[in-house]
Backbone as a chain_set.jsonl record, in Angstrom:
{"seq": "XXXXXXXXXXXXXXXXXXXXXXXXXXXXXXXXXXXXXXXXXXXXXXXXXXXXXXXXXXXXXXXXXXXXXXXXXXXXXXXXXXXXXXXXXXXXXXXXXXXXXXXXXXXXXXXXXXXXXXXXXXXXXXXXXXXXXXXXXXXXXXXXXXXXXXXXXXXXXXXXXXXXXXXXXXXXXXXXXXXXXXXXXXXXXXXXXXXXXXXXXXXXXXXXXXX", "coords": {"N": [[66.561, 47.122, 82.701], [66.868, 44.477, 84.674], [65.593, 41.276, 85.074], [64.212, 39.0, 87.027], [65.627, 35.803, 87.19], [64.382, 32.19, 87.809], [66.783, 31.542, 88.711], [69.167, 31.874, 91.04], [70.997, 34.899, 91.162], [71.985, 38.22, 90.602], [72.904, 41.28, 88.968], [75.654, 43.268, 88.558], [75.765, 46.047, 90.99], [76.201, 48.276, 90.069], [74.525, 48.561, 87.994], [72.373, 49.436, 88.068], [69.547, 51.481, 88.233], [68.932, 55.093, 88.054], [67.557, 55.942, 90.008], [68.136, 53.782, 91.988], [67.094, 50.701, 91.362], [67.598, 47.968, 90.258], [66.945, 45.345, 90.133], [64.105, 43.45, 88.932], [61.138, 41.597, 89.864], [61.331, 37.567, 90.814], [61.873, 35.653, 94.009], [61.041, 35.604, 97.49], [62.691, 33.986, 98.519], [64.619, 32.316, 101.644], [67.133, 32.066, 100.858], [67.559, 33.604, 98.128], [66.861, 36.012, 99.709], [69.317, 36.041, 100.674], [72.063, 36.211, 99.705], [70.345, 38.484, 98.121], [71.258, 40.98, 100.467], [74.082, 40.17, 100.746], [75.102, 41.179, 98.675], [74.533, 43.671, 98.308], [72.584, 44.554, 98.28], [68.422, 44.764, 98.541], [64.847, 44.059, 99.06], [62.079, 46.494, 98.332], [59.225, 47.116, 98.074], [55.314, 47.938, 97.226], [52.251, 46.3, 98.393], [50.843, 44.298, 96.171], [52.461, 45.056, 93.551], [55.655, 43.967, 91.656], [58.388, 42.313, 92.914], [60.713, 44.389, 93.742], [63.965, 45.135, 93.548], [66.574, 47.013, 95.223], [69.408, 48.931, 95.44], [70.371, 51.657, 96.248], [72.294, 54.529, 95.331], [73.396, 57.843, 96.75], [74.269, 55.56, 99.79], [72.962, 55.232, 102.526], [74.733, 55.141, 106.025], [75.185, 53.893, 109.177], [78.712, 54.831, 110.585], [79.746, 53.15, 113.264], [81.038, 53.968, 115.21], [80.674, 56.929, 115.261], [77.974, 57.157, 115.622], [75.651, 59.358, 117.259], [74.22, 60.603, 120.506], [71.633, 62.156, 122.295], [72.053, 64.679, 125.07], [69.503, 64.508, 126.178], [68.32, 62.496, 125.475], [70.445, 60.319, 126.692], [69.822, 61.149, 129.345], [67.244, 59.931, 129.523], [67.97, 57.03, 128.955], [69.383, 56.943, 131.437], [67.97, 56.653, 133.406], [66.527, 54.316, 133.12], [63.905, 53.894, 131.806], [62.816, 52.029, 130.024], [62.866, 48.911, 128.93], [65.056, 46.886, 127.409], [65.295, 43.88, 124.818], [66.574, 41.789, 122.697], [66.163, 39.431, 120.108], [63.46, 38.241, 121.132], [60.685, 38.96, 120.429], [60.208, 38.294, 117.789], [58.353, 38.773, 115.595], [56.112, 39.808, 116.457], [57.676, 42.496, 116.394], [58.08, 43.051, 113.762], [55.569, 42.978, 112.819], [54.215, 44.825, 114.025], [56.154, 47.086, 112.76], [54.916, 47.372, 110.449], [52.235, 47.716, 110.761], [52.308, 50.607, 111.967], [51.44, 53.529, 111.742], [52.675, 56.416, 109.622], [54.642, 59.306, 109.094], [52.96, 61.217, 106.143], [52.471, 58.933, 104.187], [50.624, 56.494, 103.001], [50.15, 53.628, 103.07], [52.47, 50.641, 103.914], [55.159, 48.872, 102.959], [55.681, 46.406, 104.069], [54.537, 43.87, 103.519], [52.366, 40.598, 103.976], [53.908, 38.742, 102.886], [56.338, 39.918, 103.288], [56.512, 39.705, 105.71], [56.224, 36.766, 106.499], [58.622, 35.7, 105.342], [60.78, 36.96, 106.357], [60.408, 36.594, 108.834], [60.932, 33.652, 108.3], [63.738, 33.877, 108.246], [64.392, 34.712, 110.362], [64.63, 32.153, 111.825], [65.91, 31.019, 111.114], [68.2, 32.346, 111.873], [69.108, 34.565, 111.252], [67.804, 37.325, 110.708], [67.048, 39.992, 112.685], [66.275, 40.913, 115.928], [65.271, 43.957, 118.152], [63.69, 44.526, 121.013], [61.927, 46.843, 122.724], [61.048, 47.67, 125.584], [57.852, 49.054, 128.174], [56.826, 48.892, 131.093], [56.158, 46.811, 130.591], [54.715, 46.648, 128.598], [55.375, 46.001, 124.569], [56.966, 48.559, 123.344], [58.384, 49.745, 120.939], [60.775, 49.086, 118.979], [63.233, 47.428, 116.477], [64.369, 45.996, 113.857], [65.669, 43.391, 111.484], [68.768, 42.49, 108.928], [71.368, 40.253, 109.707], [75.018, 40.272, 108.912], [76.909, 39.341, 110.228], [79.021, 41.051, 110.25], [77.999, 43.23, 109.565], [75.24, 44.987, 109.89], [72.056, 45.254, 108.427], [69.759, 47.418, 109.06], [66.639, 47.016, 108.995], [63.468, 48.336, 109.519], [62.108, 50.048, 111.884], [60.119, 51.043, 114.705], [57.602, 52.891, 117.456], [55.886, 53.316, 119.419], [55.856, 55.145, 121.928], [57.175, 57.937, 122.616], [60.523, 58.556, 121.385], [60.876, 55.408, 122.025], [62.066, 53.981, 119.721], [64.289, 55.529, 119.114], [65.686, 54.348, 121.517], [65.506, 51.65, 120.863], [67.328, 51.251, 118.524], [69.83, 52.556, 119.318], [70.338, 51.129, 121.679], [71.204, 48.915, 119.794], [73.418, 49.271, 118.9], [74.838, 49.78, 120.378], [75.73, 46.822, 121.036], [76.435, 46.044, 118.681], [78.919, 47.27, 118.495], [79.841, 46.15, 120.535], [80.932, 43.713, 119.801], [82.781, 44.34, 117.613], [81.733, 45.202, 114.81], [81.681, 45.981, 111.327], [79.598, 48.158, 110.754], [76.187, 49.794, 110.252], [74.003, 49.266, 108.115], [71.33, 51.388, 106.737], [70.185, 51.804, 104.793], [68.655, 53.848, 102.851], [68.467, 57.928, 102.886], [66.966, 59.572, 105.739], [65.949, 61.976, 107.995], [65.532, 61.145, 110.29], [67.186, 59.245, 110.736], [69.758, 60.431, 110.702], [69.824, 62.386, 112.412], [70.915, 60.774, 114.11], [73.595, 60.165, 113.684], [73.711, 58.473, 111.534], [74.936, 58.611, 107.66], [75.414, 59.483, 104.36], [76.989, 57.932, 102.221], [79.385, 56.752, 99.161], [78.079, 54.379, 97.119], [79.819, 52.646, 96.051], [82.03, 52.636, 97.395], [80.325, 51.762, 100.017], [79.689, 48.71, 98.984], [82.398, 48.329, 98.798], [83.209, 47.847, 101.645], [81.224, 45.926, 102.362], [82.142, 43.815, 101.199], [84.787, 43.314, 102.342]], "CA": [[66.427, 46.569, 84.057], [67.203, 42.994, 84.709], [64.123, 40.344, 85.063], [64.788, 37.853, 88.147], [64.941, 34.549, 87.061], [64.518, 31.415, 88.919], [68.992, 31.119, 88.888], [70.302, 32.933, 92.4], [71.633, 36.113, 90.252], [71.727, 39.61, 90.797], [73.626, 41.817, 88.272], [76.242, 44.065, 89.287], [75.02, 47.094, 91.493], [76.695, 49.57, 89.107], [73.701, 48.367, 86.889], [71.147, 49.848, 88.898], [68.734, 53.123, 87.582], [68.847, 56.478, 88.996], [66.661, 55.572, 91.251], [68.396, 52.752, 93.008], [66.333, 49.738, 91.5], [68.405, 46.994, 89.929], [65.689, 44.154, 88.876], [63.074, 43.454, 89.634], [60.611, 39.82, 90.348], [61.992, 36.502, 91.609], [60.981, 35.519, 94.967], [61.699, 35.925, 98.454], [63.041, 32.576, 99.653], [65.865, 32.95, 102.031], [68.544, 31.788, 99.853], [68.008, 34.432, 97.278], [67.275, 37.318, 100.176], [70.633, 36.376, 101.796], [72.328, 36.682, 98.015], [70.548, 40.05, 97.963], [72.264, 41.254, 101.285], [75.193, 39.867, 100.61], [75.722, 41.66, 97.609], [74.288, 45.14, 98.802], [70.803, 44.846, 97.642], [67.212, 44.721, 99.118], [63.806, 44.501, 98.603], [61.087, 46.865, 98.497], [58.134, 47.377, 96.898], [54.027, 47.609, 98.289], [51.256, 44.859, 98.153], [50.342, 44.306, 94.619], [53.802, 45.833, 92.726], [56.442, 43.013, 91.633], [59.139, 42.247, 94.117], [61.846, 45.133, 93.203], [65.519, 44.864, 94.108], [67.079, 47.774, 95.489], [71.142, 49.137, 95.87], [70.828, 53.335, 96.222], [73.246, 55.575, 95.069], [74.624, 57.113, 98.212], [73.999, 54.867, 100.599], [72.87, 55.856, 104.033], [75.174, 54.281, 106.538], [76.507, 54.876, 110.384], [80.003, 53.987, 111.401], [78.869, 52.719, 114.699], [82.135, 55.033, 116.313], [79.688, 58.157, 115.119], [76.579, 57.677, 117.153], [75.047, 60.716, 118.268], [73.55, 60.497, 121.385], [71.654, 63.559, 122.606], [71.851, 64.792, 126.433], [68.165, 64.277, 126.725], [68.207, 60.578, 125.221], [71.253, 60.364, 127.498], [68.961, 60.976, 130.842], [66.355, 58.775, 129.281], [68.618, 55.736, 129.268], [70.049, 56.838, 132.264], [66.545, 56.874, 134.11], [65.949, 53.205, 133.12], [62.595, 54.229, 131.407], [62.764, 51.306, 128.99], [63.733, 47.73, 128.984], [65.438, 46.24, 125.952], [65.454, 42.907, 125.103], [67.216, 41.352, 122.105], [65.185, 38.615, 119.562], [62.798, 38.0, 121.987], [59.247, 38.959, 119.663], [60.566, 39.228, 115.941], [57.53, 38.596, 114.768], [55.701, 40.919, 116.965], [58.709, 43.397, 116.04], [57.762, 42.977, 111.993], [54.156, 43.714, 112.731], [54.389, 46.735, 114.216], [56.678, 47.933, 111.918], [53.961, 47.096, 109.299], [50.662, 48.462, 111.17], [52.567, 52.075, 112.324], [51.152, 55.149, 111.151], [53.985, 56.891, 109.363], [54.25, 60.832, 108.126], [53.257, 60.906, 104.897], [52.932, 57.436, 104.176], [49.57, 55.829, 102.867], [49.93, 52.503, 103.058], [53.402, 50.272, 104.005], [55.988, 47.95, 102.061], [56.278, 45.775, 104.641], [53.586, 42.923, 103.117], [52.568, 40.113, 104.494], [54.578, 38.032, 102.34], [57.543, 40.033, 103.794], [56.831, 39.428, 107.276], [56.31, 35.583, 106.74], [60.066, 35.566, 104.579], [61.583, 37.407, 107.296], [60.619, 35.244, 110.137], [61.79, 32.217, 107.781], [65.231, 33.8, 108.063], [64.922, 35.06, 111.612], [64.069, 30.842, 112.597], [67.653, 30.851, 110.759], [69.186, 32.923, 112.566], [70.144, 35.35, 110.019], [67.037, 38.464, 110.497], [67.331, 39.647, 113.963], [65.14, 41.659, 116.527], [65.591, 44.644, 119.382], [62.817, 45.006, 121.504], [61.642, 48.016, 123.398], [59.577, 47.604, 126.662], [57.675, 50.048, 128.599], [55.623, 48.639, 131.922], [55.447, 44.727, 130.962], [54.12, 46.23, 127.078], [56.3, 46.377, 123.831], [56.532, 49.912, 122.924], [59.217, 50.113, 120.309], [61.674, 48.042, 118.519], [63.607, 47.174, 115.31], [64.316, 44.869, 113.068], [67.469, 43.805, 110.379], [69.922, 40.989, 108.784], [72.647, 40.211, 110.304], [75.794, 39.351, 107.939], [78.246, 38.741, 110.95], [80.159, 42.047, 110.425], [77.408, 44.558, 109.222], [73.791, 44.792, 110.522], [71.084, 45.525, 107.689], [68.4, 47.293, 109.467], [65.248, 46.949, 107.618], [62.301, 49.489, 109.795], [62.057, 50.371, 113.368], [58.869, 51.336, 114.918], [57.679, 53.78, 118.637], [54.614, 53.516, 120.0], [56.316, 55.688, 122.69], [58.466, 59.099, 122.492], [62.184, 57.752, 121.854], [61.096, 54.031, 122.217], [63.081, 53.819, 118.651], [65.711, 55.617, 119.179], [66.687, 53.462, 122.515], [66.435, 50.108, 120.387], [69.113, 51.99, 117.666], [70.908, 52.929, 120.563], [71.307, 49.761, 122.301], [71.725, 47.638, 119.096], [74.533, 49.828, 118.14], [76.265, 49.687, 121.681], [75.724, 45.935, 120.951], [77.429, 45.771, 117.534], [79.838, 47.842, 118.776], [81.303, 45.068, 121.651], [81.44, 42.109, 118.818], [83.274, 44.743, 116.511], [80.724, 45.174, 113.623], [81.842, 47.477, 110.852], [78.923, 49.705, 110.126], [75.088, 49.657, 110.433], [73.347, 49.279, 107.167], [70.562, 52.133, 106.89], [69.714, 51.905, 103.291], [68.166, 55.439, 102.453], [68.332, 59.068, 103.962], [65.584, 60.222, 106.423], [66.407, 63.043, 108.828], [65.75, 60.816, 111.895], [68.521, 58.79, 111.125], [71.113, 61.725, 110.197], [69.718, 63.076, 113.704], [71.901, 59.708, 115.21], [74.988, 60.099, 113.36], [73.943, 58.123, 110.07], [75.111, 59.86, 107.06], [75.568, 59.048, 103.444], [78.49, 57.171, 101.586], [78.869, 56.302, 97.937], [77.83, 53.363, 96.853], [81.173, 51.955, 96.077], [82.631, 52.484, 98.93], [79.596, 50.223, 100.647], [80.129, 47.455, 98.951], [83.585, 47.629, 99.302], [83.185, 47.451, 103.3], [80.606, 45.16, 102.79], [83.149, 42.736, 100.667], [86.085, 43.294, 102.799]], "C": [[66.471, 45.041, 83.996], [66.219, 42.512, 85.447], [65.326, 39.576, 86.089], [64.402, 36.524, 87.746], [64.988, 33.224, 88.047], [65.931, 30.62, 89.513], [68.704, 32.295, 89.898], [71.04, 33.609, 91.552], [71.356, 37.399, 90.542], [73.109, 39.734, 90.344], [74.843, 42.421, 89.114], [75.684, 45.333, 89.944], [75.436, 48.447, 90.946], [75.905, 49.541, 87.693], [72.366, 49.073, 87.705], [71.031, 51.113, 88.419], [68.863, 54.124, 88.462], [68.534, 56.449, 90.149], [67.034, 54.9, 92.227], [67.83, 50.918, 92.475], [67.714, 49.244, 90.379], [67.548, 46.179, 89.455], [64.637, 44.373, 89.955], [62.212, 41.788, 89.263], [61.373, 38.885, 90.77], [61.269, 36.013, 92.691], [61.865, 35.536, 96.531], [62.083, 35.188, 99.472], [64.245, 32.947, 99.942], [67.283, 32.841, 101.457], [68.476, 33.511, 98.963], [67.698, 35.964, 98.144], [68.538, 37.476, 100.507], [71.863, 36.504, 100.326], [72.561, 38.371, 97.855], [71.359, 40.64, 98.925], [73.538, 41.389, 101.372], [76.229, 40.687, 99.455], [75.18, 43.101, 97.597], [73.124, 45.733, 98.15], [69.692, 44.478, 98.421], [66.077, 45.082, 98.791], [63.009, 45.384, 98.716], [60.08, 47.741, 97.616], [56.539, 47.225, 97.989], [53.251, 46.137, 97.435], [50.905, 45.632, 96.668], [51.524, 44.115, 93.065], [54.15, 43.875, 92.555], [57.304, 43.139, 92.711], [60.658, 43.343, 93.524], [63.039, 45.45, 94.031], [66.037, 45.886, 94.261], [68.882, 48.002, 95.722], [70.917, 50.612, 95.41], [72.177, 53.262, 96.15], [72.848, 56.944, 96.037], [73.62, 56.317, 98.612], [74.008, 55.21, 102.15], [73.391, 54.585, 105.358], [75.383, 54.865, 107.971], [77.747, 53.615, 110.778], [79.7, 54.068, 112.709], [79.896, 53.797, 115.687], [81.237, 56.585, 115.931], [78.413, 58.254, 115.405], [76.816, 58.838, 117.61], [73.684, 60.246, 119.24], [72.596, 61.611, 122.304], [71.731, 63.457, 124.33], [70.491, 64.367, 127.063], [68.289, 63.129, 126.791], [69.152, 60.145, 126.171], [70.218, 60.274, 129.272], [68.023, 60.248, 130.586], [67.017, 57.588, 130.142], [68.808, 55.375, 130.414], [69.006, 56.512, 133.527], [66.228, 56.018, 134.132], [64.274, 52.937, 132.516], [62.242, 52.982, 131.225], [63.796, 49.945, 129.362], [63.856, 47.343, 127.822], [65.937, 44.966, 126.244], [65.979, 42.556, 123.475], [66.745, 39.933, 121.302], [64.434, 37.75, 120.531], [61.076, 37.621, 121.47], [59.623, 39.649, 118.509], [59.472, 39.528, 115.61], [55.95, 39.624, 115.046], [55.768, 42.663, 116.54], [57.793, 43.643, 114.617], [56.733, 43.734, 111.995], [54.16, 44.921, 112.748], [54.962, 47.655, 113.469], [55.82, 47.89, 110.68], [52.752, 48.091, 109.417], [51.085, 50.349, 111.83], [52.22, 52.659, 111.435], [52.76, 56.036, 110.724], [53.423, 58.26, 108.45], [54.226, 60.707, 107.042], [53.292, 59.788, 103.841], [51.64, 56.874, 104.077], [49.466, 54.708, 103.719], [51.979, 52.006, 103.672], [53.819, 49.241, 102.936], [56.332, 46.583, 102.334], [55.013, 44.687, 104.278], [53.382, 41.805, 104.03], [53.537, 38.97, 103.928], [55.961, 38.183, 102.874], [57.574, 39.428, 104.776], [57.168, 37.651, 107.133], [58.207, 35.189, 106.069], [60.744, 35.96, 105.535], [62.035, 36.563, 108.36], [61.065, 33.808, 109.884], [63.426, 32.884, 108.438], [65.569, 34.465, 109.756], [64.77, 33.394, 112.346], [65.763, 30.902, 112.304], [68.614, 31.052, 111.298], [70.12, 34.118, 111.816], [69.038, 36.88, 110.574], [67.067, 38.154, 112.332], [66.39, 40.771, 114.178], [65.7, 42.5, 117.806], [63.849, 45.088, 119.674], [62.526, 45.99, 122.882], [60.481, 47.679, 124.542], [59.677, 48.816, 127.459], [56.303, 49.49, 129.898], [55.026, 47.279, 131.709], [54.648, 45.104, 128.882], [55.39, 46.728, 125.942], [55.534, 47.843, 123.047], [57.485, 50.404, 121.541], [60.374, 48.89, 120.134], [62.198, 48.61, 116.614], [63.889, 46.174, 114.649], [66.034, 44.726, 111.68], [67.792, 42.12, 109.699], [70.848, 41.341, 109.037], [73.893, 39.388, 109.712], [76.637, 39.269, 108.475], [79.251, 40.231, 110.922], [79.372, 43.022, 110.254], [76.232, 43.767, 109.623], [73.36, 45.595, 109.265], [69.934, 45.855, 108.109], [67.272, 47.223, 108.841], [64.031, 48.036, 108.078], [62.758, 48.776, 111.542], [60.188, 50.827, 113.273], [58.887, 51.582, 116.374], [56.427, 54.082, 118.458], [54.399, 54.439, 121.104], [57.552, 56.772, 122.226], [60.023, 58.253, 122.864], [62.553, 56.31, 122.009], [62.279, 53.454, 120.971], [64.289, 53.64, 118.906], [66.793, 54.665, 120.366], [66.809, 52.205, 122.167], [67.39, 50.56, 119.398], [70.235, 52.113, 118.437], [71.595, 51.442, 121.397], [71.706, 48.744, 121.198], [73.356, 48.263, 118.451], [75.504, 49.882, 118.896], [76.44, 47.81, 121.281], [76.816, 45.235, 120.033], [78.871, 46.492, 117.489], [81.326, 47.04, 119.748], [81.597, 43.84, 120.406], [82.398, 42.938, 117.572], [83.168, 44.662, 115.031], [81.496, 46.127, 112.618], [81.018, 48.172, 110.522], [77.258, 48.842, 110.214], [74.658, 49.873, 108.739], [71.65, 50.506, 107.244], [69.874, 52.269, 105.315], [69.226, 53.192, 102.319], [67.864, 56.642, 103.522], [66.617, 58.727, 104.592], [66.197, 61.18, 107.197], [66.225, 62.754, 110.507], [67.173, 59.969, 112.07], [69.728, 59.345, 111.231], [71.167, 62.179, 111.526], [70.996, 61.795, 114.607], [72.938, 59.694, 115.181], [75.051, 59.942, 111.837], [74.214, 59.23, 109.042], [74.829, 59.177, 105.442], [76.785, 58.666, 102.592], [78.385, 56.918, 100.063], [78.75, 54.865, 98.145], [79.075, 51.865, 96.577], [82.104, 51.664, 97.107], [81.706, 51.752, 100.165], [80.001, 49.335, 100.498], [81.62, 47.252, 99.142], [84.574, 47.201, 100.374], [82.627, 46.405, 103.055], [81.563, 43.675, 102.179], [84.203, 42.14, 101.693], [85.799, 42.228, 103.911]], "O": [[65.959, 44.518, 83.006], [65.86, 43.139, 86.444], [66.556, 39.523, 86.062], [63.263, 36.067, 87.845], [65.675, 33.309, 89.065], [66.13, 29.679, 90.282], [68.16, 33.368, 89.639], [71.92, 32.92, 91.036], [70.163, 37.603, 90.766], [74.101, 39.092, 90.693], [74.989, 42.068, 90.284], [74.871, 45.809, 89.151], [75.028, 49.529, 91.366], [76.238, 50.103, 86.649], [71.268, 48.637, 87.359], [71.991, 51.844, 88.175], [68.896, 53.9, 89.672], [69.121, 56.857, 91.152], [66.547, 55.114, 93.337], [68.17, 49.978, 93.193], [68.55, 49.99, 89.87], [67.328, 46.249, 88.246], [64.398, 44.957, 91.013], [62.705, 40.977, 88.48], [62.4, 39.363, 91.252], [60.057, 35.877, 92.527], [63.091, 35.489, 96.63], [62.006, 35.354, 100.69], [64.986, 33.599, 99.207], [68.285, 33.519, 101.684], [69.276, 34.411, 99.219], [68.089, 37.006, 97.618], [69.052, 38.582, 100.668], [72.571, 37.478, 100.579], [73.508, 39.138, 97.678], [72.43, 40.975, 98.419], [74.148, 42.336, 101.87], [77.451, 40.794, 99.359], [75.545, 43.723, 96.6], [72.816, 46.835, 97.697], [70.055, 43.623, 99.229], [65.91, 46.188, 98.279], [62.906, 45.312, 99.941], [60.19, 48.668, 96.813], [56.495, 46.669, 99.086], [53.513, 45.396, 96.488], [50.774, 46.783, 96.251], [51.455, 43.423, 92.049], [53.496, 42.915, 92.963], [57.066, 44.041, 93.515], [61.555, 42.79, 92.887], [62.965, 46.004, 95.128], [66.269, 46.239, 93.104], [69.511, 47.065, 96.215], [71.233, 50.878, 94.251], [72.991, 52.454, 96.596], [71.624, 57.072, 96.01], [72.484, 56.23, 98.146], [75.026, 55.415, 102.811], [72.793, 53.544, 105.629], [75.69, 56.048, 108.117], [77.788, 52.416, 111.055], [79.391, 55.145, 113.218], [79.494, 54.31, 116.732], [81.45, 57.397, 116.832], [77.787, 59.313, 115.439], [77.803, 59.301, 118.182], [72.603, 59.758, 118.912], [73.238, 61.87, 123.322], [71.52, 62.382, 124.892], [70.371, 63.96, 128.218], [68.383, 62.531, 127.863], [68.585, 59.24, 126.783], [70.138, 59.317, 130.042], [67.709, 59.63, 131.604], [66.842, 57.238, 131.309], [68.659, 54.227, 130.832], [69.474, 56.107, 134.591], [65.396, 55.909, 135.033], [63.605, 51.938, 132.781], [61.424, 52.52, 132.02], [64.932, 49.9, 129.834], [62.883, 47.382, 127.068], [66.631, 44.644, 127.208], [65.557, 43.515, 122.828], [67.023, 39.007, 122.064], [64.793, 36.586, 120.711], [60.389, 36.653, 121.793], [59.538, 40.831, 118.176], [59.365, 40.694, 115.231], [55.085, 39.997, 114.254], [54.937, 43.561, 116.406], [56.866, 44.453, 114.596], [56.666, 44.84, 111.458], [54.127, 45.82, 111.907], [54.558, 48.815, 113.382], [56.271, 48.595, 109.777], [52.361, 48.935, 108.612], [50.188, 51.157, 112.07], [52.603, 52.424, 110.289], [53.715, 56.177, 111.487], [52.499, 58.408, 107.65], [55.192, 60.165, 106.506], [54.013, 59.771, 102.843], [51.235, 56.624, 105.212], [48.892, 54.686, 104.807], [52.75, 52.954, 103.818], [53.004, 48.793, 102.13], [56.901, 45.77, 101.605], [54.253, 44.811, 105.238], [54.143, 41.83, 104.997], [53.939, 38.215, 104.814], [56.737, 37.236, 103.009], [58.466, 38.606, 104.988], [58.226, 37.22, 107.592], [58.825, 34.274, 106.614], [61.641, 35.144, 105.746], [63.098, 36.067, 108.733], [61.435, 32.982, 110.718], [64.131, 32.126, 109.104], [66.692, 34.644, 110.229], [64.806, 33.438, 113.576], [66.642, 30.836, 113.164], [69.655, 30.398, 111.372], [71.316, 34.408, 111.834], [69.837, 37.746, 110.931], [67.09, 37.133, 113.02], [65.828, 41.44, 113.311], [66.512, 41.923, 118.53], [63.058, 45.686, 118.945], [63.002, 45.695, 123.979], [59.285, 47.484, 124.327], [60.676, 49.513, 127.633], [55.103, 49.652, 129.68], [54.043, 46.727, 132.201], [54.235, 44.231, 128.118], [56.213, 47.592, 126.245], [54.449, 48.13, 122.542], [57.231, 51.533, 121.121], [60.712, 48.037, 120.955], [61.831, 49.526, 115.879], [63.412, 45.169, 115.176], [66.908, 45.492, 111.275], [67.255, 41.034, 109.916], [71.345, 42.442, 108.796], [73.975, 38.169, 109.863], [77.635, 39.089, 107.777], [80.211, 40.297, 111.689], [79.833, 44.041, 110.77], [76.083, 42.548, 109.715], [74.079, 46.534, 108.924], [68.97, 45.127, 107.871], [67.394, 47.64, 107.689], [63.538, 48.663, 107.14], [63.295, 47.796, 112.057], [59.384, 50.901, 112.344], [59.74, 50.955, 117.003], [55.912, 54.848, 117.642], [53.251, 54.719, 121.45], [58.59, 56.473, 121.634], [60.482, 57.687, 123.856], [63.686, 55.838, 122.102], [63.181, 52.663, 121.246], [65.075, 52.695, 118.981], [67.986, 54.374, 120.283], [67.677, 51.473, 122.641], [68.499, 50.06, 119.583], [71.392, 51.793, 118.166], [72.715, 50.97, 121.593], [72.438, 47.802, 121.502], [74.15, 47.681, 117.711], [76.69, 49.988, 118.582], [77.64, 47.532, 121.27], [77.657, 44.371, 120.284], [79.74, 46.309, 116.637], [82.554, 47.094, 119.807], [82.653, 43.208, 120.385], [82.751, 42.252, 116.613], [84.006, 44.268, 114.22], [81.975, 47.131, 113.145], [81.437, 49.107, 109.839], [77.128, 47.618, 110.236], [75.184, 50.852, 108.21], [70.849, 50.087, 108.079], [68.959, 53.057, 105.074], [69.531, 53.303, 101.131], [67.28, 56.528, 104.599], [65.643, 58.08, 104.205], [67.399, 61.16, 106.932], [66.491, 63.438, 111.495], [67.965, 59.951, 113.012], [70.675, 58.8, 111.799], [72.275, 62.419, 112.007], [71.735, 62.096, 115.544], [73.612, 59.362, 116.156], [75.746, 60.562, 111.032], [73.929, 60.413, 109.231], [73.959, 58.307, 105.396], [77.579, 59.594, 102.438], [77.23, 56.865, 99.639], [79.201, 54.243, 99.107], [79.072, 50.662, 96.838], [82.719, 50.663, 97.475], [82.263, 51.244, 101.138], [80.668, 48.765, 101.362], [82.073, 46.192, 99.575], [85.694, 46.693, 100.412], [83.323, 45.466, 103.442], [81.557, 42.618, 102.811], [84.455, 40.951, 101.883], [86.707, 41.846, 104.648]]}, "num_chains": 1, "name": "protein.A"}
């Protein structure tokens, strides 16, 4: 496994363990997250661990033309339940995705070290935000980097039935009018497969994410 040293470096991603991990320590100033991104890697690890560099084998992706939308979520939208607003409360956004209760799920990854690195690179203009309102309170949102052609989501979070899925939904009609190629999803789950996302090899990522 390859040690992070204080040189902007990350190996090739065809060096990466079974598992997905690639190196591991370094630090998480925005130069060397936008590096990782760039080159189809990402962090995560919990409070305590070293900072460990990620690139899975497949890679869970959606081509934004394969959204699944269901009929229900469909009369949601259509009902106006929910207002979405667009980097409005990143930092709000982050939290929540930090302090949610999740199935199965002790503790989170999302540190505070992350959140403060994030919001460095959302001042940037690089980590971006969809927010979910419900009655004047935020009920749902997501979170990501944005490399100009692909979106990197990083966690969502629904304090409300579906609040999620309608910021996925509108950031994907979003990336859809600027002609994005593909949503970054990083690893299966079975809520995202429920949207469309699917899995890709790994090679064939980066060699969208190059192009």
């Amino acid at each position: 496994m390859y040690y992070v040293s204080k040189t902007l470096f990350f190996p090739p991603v065809s060096e990466a363990n079974a598992d997905g991990i690639l190196a591991i320590g370094g630090d998480l100033s925005p130069e060397r997250l936008m590096l990782a991104y760039k080159s189809g890697v990402f962090p995560w690890f919990e409070d305590g661990e070293p900072i460990l560099w990620w690139s899975p084998n497949p890679r869970m992706v959606l081509f934004l033309n394969e959204l699944v939308v269901s009929k229900s979520m469909r009369n949601i939208l259509n009902r106006n339940v929910f207002k979405v607003t667009f980097n409005q409360n990143f930092r709000d956004v982050i939290s929540n995705c930090q302090n949610i209760k999740r199935e199965g799920q002790n503790g989170t990854w999302i540190t505070n070290d992350m959140i403060e690195a994030y919001c460095r690179l959302h001042e940037l203009g690089v980590a971006k935000s969809v927010e979910v309102w419900q009655d004047e309170l935020l009920v749902g949102g997501l979170y990501g980097i944005d490399l100009g052609n692909i979106f990197c989501g990083e966690s969502m979070f629904s304090k409300v039935s579906n609040a999620s899925k309608v910021a996925f939904i509108a950031l994907v009609n979003q990336l859809k009018e600027v002609n994005y190629k593909l949503l970054d999803c990083q690893v299966y789950n079975s809520h995202l497969e429920s949207l469309g996302c699917r899995e890709i090899e790994r090679e064939a990522f980066i060699s969208i994410l190059k192009s």
